[in-house]
N, CA and C atoms as a LAMMPS dump frame, in Angstrom:
ITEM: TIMESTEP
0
ITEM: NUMBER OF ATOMS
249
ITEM: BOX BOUNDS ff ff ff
-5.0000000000000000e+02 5.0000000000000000e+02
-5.0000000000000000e+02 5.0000000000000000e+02
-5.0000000000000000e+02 5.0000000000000000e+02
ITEM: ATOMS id mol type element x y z
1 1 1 N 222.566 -209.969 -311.094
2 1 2 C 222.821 -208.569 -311.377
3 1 3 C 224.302 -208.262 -311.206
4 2 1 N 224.815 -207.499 -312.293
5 2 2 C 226.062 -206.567 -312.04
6 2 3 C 226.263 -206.056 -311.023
7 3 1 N 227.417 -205.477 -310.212
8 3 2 C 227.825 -204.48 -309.533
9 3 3 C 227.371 -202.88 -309.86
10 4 1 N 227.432 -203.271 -311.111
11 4 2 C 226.454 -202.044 -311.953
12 4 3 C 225.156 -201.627 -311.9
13 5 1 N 224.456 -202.97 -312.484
14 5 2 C 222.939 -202.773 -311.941
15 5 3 C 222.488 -203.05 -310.464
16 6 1 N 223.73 -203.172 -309.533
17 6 2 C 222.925 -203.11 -308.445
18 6 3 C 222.884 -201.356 -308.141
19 7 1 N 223.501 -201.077 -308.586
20 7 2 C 224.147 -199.401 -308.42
21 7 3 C 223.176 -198.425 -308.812
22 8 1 N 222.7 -199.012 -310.23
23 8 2 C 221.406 -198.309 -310.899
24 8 3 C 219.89 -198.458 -310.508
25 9 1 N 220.12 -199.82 -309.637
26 9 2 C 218.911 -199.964 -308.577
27 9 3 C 218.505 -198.636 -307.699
28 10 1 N 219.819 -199.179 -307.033
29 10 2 C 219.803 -197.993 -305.547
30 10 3 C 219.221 -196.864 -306.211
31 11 1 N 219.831 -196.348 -307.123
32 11 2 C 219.595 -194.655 -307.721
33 11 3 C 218.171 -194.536 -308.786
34 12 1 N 217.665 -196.012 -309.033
35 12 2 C 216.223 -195.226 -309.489
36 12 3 C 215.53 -195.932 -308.155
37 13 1 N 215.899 -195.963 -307.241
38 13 2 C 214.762 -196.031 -306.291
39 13 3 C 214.579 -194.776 -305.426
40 14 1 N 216.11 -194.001 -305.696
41 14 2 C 216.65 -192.463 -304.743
42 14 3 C 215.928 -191.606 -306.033
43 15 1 N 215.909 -191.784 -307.195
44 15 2 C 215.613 -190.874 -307.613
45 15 3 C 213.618 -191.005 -308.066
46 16 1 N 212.889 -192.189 -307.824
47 16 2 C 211.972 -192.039 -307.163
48 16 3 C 211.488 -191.465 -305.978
49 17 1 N 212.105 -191.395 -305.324
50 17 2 C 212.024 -190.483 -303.677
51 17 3 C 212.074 -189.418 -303.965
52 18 1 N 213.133 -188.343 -304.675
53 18 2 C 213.375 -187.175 -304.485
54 18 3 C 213.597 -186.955 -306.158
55 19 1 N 212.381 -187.105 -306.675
56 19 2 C 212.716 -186.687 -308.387
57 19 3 C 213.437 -185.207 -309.082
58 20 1 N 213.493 -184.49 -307.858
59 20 2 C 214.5 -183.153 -308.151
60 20 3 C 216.016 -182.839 -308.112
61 21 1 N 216.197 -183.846 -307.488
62 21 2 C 217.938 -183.954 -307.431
63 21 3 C 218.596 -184.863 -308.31
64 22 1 N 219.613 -184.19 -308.758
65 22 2 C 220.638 -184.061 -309.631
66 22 3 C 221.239 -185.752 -309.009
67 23 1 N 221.498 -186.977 -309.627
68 23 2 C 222.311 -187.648 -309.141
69 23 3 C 223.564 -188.236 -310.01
70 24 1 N 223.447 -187.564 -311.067
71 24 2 C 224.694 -188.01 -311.969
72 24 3 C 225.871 -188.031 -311.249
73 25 1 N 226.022 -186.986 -310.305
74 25 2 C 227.729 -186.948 -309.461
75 25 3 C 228.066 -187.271 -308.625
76 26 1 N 226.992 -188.416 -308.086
77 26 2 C 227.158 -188.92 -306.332
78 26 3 C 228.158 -189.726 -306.186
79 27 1 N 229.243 -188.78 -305.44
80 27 2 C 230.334 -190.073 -305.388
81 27 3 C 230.031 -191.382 -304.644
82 28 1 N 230.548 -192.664 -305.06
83 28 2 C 229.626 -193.973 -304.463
84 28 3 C 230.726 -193.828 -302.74
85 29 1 N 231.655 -193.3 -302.5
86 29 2 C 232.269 -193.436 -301.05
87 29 3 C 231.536 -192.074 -299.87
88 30 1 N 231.018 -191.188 -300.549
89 30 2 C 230.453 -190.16 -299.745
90 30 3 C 228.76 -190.444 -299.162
91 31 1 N 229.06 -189.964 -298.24
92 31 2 C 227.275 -190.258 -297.557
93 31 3 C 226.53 -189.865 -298.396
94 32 1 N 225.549 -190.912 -298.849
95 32 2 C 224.196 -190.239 -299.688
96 32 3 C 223.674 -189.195 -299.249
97 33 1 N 222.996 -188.797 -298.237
98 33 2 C 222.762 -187.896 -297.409
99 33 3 C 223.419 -186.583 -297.227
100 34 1 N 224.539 -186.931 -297.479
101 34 2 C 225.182 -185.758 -297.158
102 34 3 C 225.065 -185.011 -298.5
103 35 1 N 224.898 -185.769 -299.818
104 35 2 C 225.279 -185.368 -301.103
105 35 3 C 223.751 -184.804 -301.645
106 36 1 N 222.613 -185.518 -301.484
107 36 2 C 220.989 -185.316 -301.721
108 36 3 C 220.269 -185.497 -300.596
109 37 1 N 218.871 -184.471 -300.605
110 37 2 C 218.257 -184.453 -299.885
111 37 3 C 217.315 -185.211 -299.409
112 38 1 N 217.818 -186.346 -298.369
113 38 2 C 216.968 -187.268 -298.478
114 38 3 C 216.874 -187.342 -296.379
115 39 1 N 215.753 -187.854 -296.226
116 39 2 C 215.45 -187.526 -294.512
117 39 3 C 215.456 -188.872 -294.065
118 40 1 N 215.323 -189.109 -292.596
119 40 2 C 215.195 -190.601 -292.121
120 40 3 C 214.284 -191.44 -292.787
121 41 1 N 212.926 -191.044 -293.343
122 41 2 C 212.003 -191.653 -293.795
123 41 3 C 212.221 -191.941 -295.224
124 42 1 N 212.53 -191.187 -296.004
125 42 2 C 213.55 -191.228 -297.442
126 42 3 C 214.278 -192.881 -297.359
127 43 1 N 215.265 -192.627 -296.291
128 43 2 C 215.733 -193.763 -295.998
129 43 3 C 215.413 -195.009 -296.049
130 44 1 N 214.325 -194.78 -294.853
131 44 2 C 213.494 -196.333 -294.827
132 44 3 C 212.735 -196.941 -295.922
133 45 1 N 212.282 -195.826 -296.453
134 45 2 C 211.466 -196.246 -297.795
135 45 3 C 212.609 -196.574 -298.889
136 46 1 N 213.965 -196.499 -299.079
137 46 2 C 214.699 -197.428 -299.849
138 46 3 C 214.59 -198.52 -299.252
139 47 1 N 215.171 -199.144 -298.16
140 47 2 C 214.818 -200.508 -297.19
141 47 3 C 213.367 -200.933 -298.002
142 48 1 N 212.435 -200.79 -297.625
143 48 2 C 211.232 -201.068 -298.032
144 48 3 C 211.157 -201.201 -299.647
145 49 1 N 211.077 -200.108 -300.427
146 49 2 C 211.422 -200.511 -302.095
147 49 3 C 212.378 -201.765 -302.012
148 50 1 N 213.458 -202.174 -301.598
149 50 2 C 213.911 -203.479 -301.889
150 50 3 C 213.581 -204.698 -300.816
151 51 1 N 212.334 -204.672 -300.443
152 51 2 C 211.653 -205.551 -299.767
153 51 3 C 210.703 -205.453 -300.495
154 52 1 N 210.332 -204.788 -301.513
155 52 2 C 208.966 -204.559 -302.373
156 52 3 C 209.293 -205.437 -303.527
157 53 1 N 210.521 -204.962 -304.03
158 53 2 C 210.626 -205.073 -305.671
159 53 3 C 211.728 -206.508 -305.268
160 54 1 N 212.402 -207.012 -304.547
161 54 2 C 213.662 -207.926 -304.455
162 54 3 C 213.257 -208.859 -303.21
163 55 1 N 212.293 -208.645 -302.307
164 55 2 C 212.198 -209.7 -301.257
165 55 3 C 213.251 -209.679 -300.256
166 56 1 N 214.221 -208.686 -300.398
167 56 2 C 215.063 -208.69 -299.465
168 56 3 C 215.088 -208.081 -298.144
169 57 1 N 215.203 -208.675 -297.246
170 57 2 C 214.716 -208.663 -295.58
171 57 3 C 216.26 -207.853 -295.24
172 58 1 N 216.589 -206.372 -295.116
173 58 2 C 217.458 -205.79 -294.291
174 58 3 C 217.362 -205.591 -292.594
175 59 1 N 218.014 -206.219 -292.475
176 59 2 C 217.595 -205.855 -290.413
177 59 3 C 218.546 -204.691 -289.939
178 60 1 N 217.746 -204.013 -289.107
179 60 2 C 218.314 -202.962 -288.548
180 60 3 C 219.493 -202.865 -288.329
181 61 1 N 220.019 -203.435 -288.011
182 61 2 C 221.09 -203.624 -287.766
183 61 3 C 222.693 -204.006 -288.947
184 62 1 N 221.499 -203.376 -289.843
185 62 2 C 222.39 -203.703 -291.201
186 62 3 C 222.116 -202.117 -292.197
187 63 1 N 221.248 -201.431 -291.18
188 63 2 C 220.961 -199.987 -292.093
189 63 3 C 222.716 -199.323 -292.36
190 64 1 N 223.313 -199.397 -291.333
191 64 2 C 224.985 -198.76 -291.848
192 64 3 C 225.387 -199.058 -292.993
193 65 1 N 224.773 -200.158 -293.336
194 65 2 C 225.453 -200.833 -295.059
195 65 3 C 224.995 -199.901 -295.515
196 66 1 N 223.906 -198.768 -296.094
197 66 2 C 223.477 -198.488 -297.064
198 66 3 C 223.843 -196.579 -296.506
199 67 1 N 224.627 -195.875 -295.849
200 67 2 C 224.915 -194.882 -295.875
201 67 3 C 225.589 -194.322 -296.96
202 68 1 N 226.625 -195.22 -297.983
203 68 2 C 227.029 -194.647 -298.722
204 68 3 C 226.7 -195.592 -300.236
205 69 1 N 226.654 -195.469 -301.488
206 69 2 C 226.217 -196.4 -302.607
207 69 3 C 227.525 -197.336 -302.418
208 70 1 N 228.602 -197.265 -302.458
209 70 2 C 229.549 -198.12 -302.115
210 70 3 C 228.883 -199.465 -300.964
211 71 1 N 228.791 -199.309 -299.829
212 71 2 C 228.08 -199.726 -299.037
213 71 3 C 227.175 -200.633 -299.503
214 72 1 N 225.908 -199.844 -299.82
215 72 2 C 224.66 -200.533 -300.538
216 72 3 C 225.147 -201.75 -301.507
217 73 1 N 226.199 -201.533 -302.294
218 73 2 C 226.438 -202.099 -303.352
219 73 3 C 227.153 -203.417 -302.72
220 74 1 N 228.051 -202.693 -301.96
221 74 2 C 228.703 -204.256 -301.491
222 74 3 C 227.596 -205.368 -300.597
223 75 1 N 226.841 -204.477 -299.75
224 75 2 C 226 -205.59 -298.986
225 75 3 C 224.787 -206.143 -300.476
226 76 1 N 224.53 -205.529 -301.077
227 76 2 C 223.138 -205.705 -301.66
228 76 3 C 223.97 -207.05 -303.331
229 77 1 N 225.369 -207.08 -303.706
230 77 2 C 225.064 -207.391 -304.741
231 77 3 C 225.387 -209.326 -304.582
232 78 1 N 225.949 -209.498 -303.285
233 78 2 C 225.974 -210.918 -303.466
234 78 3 C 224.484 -211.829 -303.05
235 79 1 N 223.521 -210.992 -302.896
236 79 2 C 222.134 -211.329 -302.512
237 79 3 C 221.611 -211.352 -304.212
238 80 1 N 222.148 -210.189 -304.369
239 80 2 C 221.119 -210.042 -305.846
240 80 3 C 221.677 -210.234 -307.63
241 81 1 N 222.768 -210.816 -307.487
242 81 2 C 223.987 -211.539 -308.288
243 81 3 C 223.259 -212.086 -309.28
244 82 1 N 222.554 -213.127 -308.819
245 82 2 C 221.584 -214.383 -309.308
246 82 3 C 220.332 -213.995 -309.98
247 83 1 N 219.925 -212.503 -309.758
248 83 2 C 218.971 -212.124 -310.022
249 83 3 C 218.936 -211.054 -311.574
């Protein structure tokens, strides 16, 4: 996968969660959170969608990667490159 399609991942899995928000303008350096309404559990259930759909095992200790799409993108695309 692109840097791209890892990008378009993240955001149809956010915009499965919360099908009412607007995400065309999310800047990728600003907290997701801060930008759409999404709660702790919102959260986890992205973690989980890419343990669903990609097999990929995030450990707690790796949730900071995914506060902002920047973030997500950098931890998530050398895992999913190949894919």
């Amino acid at each position: 996968m692109t840097r791209a399609e890892v990008r378009q991942v993240i955001l149809d899995i956010i915009e499965e969660l919360v099908p009412d928000e607007d995400l065309s303008s999310i800047d990728d350096n600003e907290k997701i959170r801060d930008q759409i309404e999404l709660d702790s559990m919102d959260f986890l259930d992205i973690i989980m969608e890419l343990r669903k759909r990609y097999s990929i095992n995030v450990p707690e200790d790796d949730y900071p990667h995914f506060i902002t799409l920047e973030g997500c993108m950098n931890y998530l695309e050398p895992t999913l490159k190949d894919r």
